[in-house]
C-alpha positions as CSV (number, residue, x, y, z in Angstrom):
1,X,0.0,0.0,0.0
2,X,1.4,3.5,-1.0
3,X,2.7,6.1,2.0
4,X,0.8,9.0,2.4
5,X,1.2,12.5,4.2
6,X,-1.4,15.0,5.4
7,X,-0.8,18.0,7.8
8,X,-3.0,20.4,9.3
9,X,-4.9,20.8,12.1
10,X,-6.5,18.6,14.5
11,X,-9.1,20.5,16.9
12,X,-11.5,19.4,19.9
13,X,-15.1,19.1,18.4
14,X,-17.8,20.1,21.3
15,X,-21.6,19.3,19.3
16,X,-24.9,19.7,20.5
17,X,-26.7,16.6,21.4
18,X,-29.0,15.7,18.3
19,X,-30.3,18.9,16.5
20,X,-30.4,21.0,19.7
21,X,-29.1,24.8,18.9
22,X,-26.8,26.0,21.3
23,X,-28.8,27.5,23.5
24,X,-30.7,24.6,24.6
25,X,-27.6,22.6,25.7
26,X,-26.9,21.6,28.4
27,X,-24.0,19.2,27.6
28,X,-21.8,18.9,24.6
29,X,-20.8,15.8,22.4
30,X,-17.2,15.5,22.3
31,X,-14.9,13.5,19.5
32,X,-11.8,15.3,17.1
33,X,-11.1,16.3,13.7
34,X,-10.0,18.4,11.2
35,X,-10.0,18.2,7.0
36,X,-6.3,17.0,6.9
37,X,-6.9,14.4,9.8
38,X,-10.0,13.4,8.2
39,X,-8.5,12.4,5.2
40,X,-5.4,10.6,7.1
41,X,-8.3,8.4,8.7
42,X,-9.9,8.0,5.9
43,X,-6.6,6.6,4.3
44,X,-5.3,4.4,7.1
45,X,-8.6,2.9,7.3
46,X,-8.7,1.6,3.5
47,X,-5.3,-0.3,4.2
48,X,-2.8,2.8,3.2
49,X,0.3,3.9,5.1
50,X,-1.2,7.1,6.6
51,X,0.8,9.6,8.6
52,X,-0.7,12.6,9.9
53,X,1.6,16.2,10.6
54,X,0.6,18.3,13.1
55,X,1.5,20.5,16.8
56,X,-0.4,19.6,20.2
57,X,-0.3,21.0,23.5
58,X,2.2,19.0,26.0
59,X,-1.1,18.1,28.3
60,X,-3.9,15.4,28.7
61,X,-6.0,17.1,25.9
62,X,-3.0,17.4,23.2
63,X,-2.8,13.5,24.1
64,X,-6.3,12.4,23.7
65,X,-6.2,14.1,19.7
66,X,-3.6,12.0,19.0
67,X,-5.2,9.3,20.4
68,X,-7.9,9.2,18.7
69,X,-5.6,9.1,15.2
70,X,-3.6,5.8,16.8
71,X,-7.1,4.3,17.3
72,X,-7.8,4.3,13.6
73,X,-4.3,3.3,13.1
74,X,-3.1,6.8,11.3
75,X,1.0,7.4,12.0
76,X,1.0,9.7,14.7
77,X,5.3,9.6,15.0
78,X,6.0,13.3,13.3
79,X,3.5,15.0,15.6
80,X,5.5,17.6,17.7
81,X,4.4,18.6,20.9
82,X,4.5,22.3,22.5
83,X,2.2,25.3,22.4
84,X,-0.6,27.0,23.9
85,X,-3.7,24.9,23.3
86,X,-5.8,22.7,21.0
87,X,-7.9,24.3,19.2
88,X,-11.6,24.0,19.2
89,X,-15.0,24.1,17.3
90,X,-18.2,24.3,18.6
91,X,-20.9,22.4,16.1
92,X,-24.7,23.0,16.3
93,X,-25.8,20.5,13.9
94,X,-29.1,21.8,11.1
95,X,-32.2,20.0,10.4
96,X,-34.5,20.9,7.0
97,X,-34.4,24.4,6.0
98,X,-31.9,25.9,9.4
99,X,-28.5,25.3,8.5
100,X,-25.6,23.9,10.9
101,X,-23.7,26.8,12.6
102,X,-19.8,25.9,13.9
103,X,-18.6,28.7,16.1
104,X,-14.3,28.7,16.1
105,X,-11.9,29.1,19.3
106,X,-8.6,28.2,17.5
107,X,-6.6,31.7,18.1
108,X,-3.0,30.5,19.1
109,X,-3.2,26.5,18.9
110,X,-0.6,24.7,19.0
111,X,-0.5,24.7,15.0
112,X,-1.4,28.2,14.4
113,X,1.9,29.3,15.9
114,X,4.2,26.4,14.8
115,X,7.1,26.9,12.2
116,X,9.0,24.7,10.2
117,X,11.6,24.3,12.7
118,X,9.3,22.1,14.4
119,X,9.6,19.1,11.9
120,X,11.7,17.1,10.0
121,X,10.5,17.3,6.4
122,X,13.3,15.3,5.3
123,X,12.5,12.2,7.3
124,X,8.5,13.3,7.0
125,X,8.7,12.8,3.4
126,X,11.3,10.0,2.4
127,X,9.4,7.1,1.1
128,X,6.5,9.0,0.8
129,X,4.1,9.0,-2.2
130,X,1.6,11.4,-1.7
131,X,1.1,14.7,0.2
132,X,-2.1,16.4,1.1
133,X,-2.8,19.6,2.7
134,X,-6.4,22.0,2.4
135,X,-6.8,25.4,2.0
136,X,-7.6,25.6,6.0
137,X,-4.5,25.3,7.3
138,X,-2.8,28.0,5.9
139,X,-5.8,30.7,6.8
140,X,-5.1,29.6,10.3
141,X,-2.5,32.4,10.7
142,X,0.8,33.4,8.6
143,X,3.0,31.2,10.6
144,X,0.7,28.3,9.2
145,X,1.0,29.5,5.9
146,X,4.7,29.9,6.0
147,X,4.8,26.2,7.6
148,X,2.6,25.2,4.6
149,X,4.7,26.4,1.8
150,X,7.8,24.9,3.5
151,X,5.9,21.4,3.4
152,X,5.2,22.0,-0.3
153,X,8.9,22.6,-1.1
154,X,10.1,19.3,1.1
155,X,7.3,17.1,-1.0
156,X,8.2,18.2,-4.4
157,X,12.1,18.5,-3.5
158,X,11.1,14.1,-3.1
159,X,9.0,14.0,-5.8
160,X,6.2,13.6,-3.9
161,X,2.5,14.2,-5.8
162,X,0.3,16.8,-3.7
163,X,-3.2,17.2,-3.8
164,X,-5.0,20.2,-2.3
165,X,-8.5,20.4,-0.9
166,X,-9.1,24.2,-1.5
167,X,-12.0,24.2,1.7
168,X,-12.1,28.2,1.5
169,X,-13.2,29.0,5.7
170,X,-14.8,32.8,5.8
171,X,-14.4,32.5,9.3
172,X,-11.1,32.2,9.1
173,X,-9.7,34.7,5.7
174,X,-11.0,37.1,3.0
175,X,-11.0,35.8,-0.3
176,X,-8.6,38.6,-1.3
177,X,-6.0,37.1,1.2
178,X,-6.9,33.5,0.5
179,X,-6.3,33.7,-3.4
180,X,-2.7,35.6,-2.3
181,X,-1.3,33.1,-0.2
182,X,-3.5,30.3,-2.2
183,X,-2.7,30.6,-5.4
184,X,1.0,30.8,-5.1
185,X,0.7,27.6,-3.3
186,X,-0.6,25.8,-6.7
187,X,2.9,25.9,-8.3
188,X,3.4,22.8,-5.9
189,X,-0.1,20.8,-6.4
190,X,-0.5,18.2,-8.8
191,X,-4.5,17.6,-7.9
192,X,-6.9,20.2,-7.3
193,X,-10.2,19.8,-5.1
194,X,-12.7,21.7,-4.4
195,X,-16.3,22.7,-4.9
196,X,-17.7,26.4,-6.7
197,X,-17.4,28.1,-3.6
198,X,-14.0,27.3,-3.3
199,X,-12.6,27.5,-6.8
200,X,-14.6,30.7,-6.7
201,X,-13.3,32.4,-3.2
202,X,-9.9,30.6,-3.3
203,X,-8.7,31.3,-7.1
204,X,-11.2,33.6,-8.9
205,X,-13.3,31.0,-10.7
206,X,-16.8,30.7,-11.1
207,X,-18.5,28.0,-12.6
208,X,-21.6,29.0,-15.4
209,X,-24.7,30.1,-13.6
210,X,-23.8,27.8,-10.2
211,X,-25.0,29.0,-7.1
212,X,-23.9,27.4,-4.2
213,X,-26.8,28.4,-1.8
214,X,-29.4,26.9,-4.0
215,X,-27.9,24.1,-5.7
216,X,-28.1,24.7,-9.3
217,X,-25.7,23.5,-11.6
218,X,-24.1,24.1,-14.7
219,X,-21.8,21.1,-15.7
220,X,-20.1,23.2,-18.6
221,X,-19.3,26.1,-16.4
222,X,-17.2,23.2,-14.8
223,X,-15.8,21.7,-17.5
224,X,-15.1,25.7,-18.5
225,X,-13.3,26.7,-15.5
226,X,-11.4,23.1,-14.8
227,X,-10.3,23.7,-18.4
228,X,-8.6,27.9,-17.2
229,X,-7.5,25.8,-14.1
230,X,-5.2,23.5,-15.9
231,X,-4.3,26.2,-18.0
232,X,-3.2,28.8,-15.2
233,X,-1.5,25.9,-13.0
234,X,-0.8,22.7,-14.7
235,X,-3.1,20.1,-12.9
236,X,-2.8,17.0,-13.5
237,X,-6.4,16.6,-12.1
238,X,-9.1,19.4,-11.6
239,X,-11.8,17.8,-9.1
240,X,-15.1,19.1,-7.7
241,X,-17.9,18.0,-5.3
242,X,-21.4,18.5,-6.5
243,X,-24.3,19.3,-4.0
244,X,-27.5,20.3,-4.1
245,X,-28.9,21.1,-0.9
246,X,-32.7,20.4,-0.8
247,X,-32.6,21.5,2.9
248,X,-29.6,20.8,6.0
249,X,-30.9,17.1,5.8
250,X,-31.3,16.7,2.4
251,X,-28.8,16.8,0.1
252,X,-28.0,15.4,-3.4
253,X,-24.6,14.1,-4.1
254,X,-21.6,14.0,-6.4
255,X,-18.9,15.1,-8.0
256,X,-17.0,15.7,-11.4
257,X,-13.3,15.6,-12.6
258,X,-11.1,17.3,-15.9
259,X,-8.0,15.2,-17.0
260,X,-5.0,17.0,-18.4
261,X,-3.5,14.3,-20.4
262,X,-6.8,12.9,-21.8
263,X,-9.2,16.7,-21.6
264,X,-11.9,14.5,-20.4
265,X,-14.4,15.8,-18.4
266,X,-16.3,13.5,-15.9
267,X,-19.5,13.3,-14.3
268,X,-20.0,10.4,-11.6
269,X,-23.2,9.4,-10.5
270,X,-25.5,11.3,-8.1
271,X,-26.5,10.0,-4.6
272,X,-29.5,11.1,-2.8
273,X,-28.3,11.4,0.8
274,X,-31.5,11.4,2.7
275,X,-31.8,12.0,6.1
276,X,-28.3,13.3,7.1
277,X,-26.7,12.4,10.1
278,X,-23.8,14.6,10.0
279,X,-22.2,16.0,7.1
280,X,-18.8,17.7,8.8
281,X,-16.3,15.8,7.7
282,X,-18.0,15.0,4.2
283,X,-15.6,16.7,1.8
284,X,-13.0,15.1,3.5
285,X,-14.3,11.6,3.0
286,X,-14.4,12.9,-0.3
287,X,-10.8,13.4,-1.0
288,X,-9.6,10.4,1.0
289,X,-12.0,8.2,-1.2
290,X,-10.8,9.6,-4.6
291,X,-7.3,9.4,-3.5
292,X,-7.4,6.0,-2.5
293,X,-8.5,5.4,-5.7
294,X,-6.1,6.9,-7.1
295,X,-3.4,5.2,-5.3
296,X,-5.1,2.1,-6.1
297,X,-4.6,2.4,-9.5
298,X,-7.8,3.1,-10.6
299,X,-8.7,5.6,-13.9
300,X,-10.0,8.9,-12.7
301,X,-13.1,7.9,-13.4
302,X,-13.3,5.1,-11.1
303,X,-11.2,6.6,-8.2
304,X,-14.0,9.9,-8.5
305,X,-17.1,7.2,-8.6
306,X,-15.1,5.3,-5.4
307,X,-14.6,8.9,-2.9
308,X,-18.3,10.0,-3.9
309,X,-19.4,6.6,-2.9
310,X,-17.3,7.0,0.3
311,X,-18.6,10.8,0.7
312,X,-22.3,9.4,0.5
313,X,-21.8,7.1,3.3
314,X,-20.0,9.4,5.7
315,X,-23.2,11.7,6.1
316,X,-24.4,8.9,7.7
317,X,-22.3,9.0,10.6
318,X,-21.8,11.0,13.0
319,X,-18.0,12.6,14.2
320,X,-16.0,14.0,11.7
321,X,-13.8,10.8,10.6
322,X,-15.4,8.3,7.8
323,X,-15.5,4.9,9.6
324,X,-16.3,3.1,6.8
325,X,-14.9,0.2,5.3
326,X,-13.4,-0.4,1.4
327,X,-16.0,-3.1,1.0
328,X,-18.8,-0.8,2.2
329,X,-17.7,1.9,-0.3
330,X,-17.0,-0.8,-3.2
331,X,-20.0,-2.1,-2.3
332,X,-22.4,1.4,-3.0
333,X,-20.2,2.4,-5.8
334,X,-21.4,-0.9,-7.4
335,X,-24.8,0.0,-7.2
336,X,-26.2,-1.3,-4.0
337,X,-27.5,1.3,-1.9
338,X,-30.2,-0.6,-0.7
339,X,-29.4,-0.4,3.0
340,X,-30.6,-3.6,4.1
341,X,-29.5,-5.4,7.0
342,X,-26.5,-7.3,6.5
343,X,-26.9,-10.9,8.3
């Protein structure tokens, strides 16, 4: 199985019981996460060699983050320890037509004020075969975006392939920051990810006539602005999710990809996710998936169909990492999505 990197952020995730807004509860659910952990579970739990880069706290909470990554067996070894805090995000989960709210308390984490002197990329990245970072982590402050770039240079400098999630955080940056520091970061990315908000906010595209808050689509404003993307940067791969949100619990959902080398544009199939248990963490799920696939060998066509399939299921379970197995996923992306008990 191939050797893959991720770094970011890992944070303390305190949600409301069920659907309860914040002001009825009285208790909070706890677990961890964060887009570049997410996808490190997602890896290590479809057989890859997963390793996950990050700064804790030296104290009990610091310990139980990285704890929860040895449980799904991601490489915790190149986490350094030190800092303030861990950061955290408060989650109170939508139903129908009112949409989840997540309130941040990140300022100086651990990782928000780490530098490269922290880590060895040159033992991080020996053997390694693929690197993958989001658009989060460098919004997180300009330490993190300074620690970013140095990342980028150690991967390409082993000729390591990256892939970006560009997960554009309003909370966190404007867009006019986030395309400066983003889009000098593409000279190092070999696959692009994202959805029209992202492409949009991140690097100045915008698909056709799509509009994110109501969920119409144009599939040739994507093939369009995949088509500038490759152009402008030189992507190997040009990926986007696809959702059309029929309320905060109903959501259609899938994705499409734009080849380089072949200039095919791809649409996968759509899934009807229908009630949603928890969606954070689902565009995560998303990348793992079609990376897997990717590192499994499949054509881009198949690894997309394989991380929608893996996307789908996550929203139907709650915590931020994707639990699922690669026989569940192989299974749905084969076209049984009957849900029946399995006996």
């Amino acid at each position: 199985m191939a050797r893959v990197i991720t770094m970011g952020e890992i944070m303390l995730r305190l949600s409301t019981p069920g659907n309860e807004k914040f002001i009825q509860a009285d208790e909070f659910d706890v677990c961890y996460g964060g887009g570049e952990a997410n996808v490190a579970v997602s890896l290590a739990n479809y057989g890859h060699d997963a390793a996950f880069v990050t700064k804790v706290p030296e104290n009990p909470i610091g310990e139980c983050a990285v704890a929860a990554l040895r449980k799904m067996n991601v490489d915790t070894k190149f986490i350094a320890k030190g800092g303030e805090r861990l950061g955290i995000y408060f989650l109170e989960s939508g139903s129908a037509m009112r949409a989840s709210n997540v309130v941040y308390d990140r300022a100086h984490s651990a990782i928000a004020e780490a530098s490269a002197e922290d880590f060895d990329f040159d033992a991080i990245f020996e053997g390694a075969d693929w690197f993958h970072f989001t658009g989060i982590t460098p919004a997180i402050s300009d330490a993190a975006a300074e620690l970013t770039e140095a990342a980028l240079k150690a991967a390409k400098a082993k000729g390591v392939k990256v892939s970006v999630d560009l997960n554009f955080r309003k909370k966190l940056w404007s867009s006019e920051k986030a395309q400066k520091i983003m889009t000098n970061l593409m000279q190092y990315v070999d696959v692009c990810i994202g959805n029209e908000e992202d492409a949009e906010k991140v690097l100045g595209f915008k698909p056709g006539n799509t509009d994110v808050t109501s969920g119409d689509l144009e599939l040739a404003g994507y093939e369009d602005i995949f088509k500038q993307m490759v152009a402008k940067f030189n992507f190997e791969y040009v990926i986007s999710s696809l959702r059309v949100s029929h309320s905060a619990s109903d959501n259609g959902w899938s994705a499409c990809i734009y080849s380089r080398d072949t200039q095919e544009f791809y649409h996968s199939k759509e899934y009807r996710v229908h009630p949603i248990v928890d969606r954070v963490g689902g565009g995560d799920s998303f990348a793992g998936g079609t990376i897997c696939g990717f590192l499994d060998g499949k054509n881009f066509k198949e690894a997309l169909e394989f991380g929608v399939a893996a996307s789908a299921l996550k929203h139907t379970i709650p915590g931020d990492f994707n639990l699922v197995s690669r026989s569940d996923v192989e299974n749905l992306a084969g076209g049984d999505g009957s849900g029946r008990v399995q006996r």
